[in-house]
N, C-alpha and C positions, 0 to 999 in steps of 0.2 A: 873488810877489805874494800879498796874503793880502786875505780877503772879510772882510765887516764881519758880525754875525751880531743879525741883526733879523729876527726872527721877523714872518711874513706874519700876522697876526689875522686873524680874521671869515674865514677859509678854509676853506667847505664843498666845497671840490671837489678829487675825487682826482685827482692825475695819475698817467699808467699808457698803454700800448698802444695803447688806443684812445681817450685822452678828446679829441681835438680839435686839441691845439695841438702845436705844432713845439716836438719833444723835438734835444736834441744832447747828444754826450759834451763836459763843461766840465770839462777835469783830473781829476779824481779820482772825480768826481759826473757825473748827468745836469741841464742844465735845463730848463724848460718854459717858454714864450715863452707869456704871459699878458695880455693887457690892456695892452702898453706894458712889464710886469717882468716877472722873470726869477727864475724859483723852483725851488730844490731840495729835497729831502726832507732831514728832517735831525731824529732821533731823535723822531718822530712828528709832527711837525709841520714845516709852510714855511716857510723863510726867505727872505728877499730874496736872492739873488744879487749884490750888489752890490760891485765894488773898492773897498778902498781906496786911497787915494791916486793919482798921478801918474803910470803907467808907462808909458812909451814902448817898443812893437816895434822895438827894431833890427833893422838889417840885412835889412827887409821891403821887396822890390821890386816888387811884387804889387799893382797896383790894385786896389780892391776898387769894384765899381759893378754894375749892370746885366747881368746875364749872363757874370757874371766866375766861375763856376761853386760858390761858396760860398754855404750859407745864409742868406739874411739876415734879419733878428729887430728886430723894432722895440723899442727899451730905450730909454725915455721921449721925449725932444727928439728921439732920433738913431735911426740904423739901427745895428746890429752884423752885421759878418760874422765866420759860424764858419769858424775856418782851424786844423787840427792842433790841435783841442781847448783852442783857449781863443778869447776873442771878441777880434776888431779893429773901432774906431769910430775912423773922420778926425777929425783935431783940429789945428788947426793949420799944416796943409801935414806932417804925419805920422800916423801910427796909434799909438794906446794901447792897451795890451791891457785886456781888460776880463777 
């Protein structure tokens, strides 16, 4: 799956250790749960963290809800749970990786 790369503007604020928000490992990168989006560092500046396209988690039999022991990250409309370094959001009666 590969991310779209849109650069966050008007971003005065570092992320880092201690700035506030819910950092997680996202494949390869960290991101930081912001405001509803999801930002990583990316050669001096923030991008959105965002998927492209449509992918469906197979073979995921793992609820994700309320004390189901995974992070969970508000990303716009919806919740994300972090599961094995990448995000799952319900869609459908399945999970999409995000």
């Amino acid at each position: 799956m590969t991310s779209t790369h849109t650069e966050h503007t008007g971003h005065d604020h570092h992320h880092g250790d201690a700035c506030g928000h819910t950092a997680f490992q996202h494949g390869d990168h960290t991101d930081f749960a912001h405001d509803g989006h999801l930002h990583r560092e990316h050669s001096g500046h923030y991008d959105e963290c965002e998927p492209s396209g449509h992918v469906v988690c197979s073979g995921h039999d793992h609820e994700h809800g309320d004390g189901c022991g995974h992070v969970a990250v508000r990303h716009g409309d919806h919740v994300d749970y972090v599961h094995d370094g990448h995000r799952h959001a319900a869609h459908a009666g399945h999970y999409d990786d995000h």
